[in-house]
LOVOLO-247804 format. One line per 10 residues: their letters; for each residue x, y negated, z of C-alpha. Coordinates in nm, 2 decimals. Last residue first. Layout:
# LOVOLO-247804
A	X,Y,Z  ... .
END
This chain:
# LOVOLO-247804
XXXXXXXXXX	12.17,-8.12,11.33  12.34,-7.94,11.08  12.39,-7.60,11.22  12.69,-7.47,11.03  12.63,-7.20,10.74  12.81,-6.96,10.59  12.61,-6.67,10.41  12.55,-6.35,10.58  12.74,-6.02,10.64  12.67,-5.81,10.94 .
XXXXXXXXXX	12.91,-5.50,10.96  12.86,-5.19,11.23  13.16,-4.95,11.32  13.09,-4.60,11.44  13.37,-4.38,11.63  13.74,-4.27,11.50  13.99,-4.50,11.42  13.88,-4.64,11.11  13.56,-4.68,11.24  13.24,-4.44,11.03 .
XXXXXXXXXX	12.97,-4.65,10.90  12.67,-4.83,10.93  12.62,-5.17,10.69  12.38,-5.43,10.69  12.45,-5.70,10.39  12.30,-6.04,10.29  12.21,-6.21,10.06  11.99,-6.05,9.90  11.69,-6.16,10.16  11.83,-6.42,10.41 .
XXXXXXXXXX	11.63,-6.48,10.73  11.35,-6.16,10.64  11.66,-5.88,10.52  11.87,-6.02,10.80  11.53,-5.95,11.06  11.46,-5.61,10.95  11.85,-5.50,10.96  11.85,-5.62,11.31  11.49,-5.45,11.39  11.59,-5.12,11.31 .
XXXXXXXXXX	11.99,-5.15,11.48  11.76,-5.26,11.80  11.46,-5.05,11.77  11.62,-4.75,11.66  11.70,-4.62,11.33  12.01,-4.53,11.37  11.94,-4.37,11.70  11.95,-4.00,11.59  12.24,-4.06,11.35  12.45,-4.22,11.67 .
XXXXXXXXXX	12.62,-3.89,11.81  12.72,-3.73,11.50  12.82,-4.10,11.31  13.04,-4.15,11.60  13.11,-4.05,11.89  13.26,-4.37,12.06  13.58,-4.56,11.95  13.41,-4.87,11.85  13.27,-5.15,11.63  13.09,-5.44,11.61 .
XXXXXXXXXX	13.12,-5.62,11.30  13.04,-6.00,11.17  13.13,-6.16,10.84  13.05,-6.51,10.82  13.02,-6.58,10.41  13.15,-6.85,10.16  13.45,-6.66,10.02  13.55,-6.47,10.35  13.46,-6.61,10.71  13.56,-6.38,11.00 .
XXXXXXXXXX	13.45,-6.23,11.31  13.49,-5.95,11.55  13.37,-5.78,11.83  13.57,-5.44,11.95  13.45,-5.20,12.16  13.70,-4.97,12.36  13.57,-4.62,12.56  13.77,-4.47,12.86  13.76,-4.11,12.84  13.43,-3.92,12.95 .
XXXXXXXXXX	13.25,-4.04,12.65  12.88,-4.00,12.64  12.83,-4.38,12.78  13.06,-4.54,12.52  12.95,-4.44,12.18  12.55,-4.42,12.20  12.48,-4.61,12.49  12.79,-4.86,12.44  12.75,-4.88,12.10  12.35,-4.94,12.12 .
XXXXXXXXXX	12.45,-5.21,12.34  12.73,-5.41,12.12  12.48,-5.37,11.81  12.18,-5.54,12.00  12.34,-5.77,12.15  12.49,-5.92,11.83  12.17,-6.01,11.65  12.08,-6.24,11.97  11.97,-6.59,11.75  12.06,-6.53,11.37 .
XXXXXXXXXX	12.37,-6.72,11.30  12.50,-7.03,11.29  12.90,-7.10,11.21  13.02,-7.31,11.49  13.26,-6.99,11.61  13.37,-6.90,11.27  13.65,-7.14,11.27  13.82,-7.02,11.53  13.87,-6.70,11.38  13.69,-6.44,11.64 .
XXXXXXXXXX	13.87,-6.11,11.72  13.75,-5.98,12.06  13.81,-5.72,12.29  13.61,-5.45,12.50  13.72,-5.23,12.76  13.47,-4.99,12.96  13.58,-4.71,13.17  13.74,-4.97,13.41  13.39,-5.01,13.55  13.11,-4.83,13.33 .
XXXXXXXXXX	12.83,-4.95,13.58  12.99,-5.31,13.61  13.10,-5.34,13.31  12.77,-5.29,13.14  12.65,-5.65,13.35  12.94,-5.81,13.25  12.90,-5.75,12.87  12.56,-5.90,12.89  12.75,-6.23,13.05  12.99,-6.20,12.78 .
XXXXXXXXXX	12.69,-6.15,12.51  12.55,-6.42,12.60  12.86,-6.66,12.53  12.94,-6.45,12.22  12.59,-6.59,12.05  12.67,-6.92,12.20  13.00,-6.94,12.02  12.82,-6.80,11.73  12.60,-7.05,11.72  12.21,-7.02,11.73 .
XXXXXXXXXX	11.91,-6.92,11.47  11.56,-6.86,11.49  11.55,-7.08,11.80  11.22,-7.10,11.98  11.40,-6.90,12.30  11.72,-7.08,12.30  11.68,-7.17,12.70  11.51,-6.87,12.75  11.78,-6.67,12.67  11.99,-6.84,12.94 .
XXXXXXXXXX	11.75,-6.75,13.26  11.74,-6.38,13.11  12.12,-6.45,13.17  12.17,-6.54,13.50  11.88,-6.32,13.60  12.05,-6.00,13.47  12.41,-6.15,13.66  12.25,-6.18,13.98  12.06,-5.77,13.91  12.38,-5.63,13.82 .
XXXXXXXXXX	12.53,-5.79,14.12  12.32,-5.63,14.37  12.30,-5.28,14.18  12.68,-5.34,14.26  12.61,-5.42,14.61  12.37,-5.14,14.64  12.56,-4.88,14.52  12.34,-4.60,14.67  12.34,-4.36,14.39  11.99,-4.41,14.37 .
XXXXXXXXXX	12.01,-4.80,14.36  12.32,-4.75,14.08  12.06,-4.56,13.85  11.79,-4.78,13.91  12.03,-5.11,13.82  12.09,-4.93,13.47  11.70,-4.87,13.42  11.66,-5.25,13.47  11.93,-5.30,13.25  11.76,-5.08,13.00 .
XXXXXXXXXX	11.44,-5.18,13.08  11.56,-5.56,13.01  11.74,-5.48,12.65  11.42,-5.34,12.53  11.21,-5.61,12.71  11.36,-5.85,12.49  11.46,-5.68,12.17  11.09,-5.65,12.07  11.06,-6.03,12.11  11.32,-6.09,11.85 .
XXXXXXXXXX	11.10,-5.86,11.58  10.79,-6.06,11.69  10.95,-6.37,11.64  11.06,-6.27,11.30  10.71,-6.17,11.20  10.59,-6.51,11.36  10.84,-6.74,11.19  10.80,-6.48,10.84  10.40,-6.59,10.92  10.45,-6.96,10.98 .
XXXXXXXXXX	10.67,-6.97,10.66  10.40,-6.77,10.48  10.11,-6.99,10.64  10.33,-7.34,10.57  10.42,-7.21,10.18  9.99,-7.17,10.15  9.93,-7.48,10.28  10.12,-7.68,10.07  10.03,-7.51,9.77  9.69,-7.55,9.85 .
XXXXXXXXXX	9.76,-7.96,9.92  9.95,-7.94,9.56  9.59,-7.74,9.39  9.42,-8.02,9.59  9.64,-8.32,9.48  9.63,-8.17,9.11  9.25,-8.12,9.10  9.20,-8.48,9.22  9.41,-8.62,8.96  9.22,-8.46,8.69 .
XXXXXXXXXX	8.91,-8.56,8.85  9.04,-8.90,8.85  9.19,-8.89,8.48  8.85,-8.73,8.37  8.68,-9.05,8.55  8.88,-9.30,8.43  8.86,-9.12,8.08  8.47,-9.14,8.12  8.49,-9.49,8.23  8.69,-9.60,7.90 .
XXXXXXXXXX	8.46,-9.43,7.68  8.11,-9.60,7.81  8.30,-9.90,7.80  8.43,-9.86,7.44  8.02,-9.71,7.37  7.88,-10.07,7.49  8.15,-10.27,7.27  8.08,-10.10,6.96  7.66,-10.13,7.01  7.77,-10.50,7.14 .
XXXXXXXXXX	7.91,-10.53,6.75  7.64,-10.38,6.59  7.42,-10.64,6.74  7.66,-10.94,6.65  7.56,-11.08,6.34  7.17,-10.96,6.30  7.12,-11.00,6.64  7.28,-11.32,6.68  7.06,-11.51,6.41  6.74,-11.42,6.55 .
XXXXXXXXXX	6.82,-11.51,6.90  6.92,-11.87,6.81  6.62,-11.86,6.60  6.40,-11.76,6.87  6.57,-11.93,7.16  6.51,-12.28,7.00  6.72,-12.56,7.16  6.61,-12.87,6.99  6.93,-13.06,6.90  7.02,-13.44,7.04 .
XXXXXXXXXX	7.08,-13.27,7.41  7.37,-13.09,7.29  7.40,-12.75,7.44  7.78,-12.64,7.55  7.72,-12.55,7.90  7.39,-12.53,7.97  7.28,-12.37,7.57  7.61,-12.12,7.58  7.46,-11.95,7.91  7.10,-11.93,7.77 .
XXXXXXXXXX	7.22,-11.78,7.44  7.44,-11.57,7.60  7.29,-11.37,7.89  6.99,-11.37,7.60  7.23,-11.23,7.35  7.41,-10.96,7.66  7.00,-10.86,7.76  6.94,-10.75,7.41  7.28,-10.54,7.37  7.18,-10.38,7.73 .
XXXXXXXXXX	6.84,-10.29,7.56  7.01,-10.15,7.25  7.31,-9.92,7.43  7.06,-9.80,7.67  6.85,-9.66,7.38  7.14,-9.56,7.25  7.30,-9.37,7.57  6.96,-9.22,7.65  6.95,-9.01,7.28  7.31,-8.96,7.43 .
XXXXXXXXXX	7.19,-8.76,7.71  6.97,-8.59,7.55  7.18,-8.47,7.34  7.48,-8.37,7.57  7.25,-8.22,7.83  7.38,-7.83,7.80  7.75,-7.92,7.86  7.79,-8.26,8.00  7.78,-8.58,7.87  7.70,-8.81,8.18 .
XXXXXXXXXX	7.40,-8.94,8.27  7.41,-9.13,8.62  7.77,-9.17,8.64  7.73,-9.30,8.26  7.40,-9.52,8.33  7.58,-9.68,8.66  7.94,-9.78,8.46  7.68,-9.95,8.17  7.49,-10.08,8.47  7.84,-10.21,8.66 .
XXXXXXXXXX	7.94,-10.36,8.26  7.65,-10.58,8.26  7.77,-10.89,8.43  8.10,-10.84,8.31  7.93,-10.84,7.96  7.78,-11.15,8.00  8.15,-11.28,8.12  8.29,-11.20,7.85  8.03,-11.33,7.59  8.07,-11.64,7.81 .
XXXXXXXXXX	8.46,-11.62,7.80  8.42,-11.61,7.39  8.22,-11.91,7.38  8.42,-12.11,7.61  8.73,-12.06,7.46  8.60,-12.20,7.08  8.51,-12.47,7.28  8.82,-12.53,7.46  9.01,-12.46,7.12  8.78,-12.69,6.90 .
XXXXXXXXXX	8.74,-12.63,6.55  8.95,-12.70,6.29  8.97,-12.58,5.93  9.24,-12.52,5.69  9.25,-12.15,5.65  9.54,-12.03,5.88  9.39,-12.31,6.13  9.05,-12.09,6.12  9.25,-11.79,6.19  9.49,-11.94,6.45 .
XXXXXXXXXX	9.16,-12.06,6.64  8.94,-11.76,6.58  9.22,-11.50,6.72  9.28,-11.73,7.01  8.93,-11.71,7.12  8.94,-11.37,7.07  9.23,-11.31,7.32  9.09,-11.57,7.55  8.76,-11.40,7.57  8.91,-11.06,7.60 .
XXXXXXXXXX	9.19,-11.16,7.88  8.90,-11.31,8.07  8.68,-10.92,8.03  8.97,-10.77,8.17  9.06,-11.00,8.48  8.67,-10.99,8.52  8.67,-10.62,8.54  8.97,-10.59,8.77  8.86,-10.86,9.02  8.54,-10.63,9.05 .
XXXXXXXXXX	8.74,-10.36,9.08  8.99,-10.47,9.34  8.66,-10.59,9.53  8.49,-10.20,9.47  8.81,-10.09,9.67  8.82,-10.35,9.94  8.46,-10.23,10.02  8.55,-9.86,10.01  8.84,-9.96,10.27  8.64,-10.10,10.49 .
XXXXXXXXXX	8.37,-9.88,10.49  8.64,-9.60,10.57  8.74,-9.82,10.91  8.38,-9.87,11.01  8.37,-9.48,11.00  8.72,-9.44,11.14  8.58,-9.63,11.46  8.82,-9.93,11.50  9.11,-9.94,11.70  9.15,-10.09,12.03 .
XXXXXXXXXX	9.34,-10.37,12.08  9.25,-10.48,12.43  9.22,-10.85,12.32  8.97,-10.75,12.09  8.88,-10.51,11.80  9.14,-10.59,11.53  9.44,-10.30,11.55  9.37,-10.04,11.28  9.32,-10.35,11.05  9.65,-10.49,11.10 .
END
């Protein structure tokens, strides 16, 4: 409601008005606080006296036994923001710890003077008797030598009480900070694996766009323009999809394998019918997420590496499966091999695949080169099972 006061228009306040606010509200709980406290003294002494005195046979007066110990309270309410001044204003610290409390006593003895005179006059207009002489002296006299050790007790239990407020506060303080630097420091590394993996993603970009772009160059020269035509259609088609899941770290697999069918179209148009490539996906891999275009990468390094030096038709196989909690991925074909792909194994785009499982899942995870069953190279991507929850 507060944020909102400031007219018809409701405009909000100025954050400065706003904080004195606030601080003001703050001292009132206080305030409320001490006098709760100090109330729940006087009736717990008062109380104390009465059962005490009724233990030993005499009586007295509850209400006037009440309203002598709620104006001691109160006389100490009065005093208690100078005691809570004099230990903000001297507190024991290392190096002044004498001194200090050579202060505290003499504090401790003038306050103690100040709480009789609070209570002799207070006690005199509400409970003096007109028929007695009201003599401050004697009054004064009589107190001190009773009660003076007692306000000594009573000033050093406040002084005590705000110094464990204000340990517990600092305490409190150090905790929220050392959390808030916590918090800060998990948000930079999380922004900075976001930014390494971005920059790993980013790489694959342009190095799969030169290539096609390098393709197209290669049909211009030979003169198929209508093919260099299509090639560049189906190149815009899908630069224009990529940018859709651009700030995704992760996608589908069914929109993984969706890209890489319109990728796959642009290859098949240079290799023609020289170029075959199936798929094995379990139906219930397809929702599984993984890491956005990890597949591209391995598909198109087979075809440069495997496919392209063939002179036979050349077969790639995609494939997919979920085994005892994981989404197992491979790409595989019928190329030349280890031989022929050794060179390019560390690459940018088999490099940057194995950078960017290691970064999204750590242990848990496995990149693996090797040798097809039939002949050629086969890649495998294990990583743990997980659907897109959102």
């Amino acid at each position: 409601m507060i944020a909102k006061i400031g007219g018809k228009h409701g405009k909000k306040l100025p954050l400065r008005f706003r904080l004195e606010m606030e601080t003001i509200a703050r001292h009132w709980r206080i305030i409320i606080l001490v006098l709760l406290g100090w109330t729940l003294f006087g009736v717990f002494f008062a109380l104390q006296n009465y059962l005490n005195a009724a233990y030993f046979g005499q009586s007295i007066s509850f209400p006037v036994t009440l309203a002598i110990w709620l104006i001691c309270g109160y006389g100490w309410a009065l005093l208690t923001p100078a005691v809570v001044y004099f230990s903000e204003k001297f507190p024991l610290r290392r190096g002044k710890i004498a001194r200090h409390l050579s202060f505290h006593f003499l504090v401790a003895f003038v306050l103690a003077i100040f709480h009789f005179s609070i209570f002799i006059f207070a006690r005199q207009i509400i409970l003096g008797s007109p028929q007695k002489v009201f003599n401050f002296s004697e009054d004064f006299q009589k107190i001190f030598v009773a009660e003076f050790h007692v306000d000594l007790l009573i000033y050093w239990i406040l002084f005590g009480l705000w110094n464990l407020r204000e340990i517990n506060r600092r305490y409190l303080e150090r905790e929220r900070e050392t959390a808030r630097l916590a918090l800060a420091t998990s948000q930079l590394e999380t922004r900075l694996a976001e930014a390494r993996l971005d920059a790993l993603k980013m790489q694959l970009h342009p190095h799969f766009l030169f290539n096609t772009l390098n393709s197209i160059s290669v049909l211009m020269r030979a003169g198929d323009v209508p093919n260099a035509n299509k090639m560049l259609v189906r190149l815009s088609e899908l630069l224009r999809g990529a940018l859709k899941s651009e700030g995704a770290q992760e996608v589908s697999l069914r929109d993984e394998l969706e890209f890489l069918r319109g990728y796959l179209e642009i290859e098949q148009i240079r290799f023609e019918d020289r170029l075959t490539v199936d798929f094995e996906v379990e139906k219930e891999t397809l929702d599984a997420s993984i890491p956005n275009l990890i597949l591209q990468p391995l598909v198109e390094n087979a075809i440069r590496h495997g496919i392209a030096p063939l002179a036979e038709k050349g077969k790639i196989l995609i494939a997919s499966r979920r085994a005892n909690g994981f989404l197992e991925l491979s790409v595989s074909d019928n190329g030349a091999g280890l031989r022929g792909s050794s060179k390019e194994s560390n690459g940018i785009g088999l490099k940057n695949t194995r950078e960017r499982l290691e970064k999204l899942y750590g242990a848990r995870q496995k990149f693996e080169i090797a040798a097809g069953a039939s002949g050629g190279l086969e890649v495998k991507i294990k990583i743990p099972f997980h659907k897109d929850e959102q």
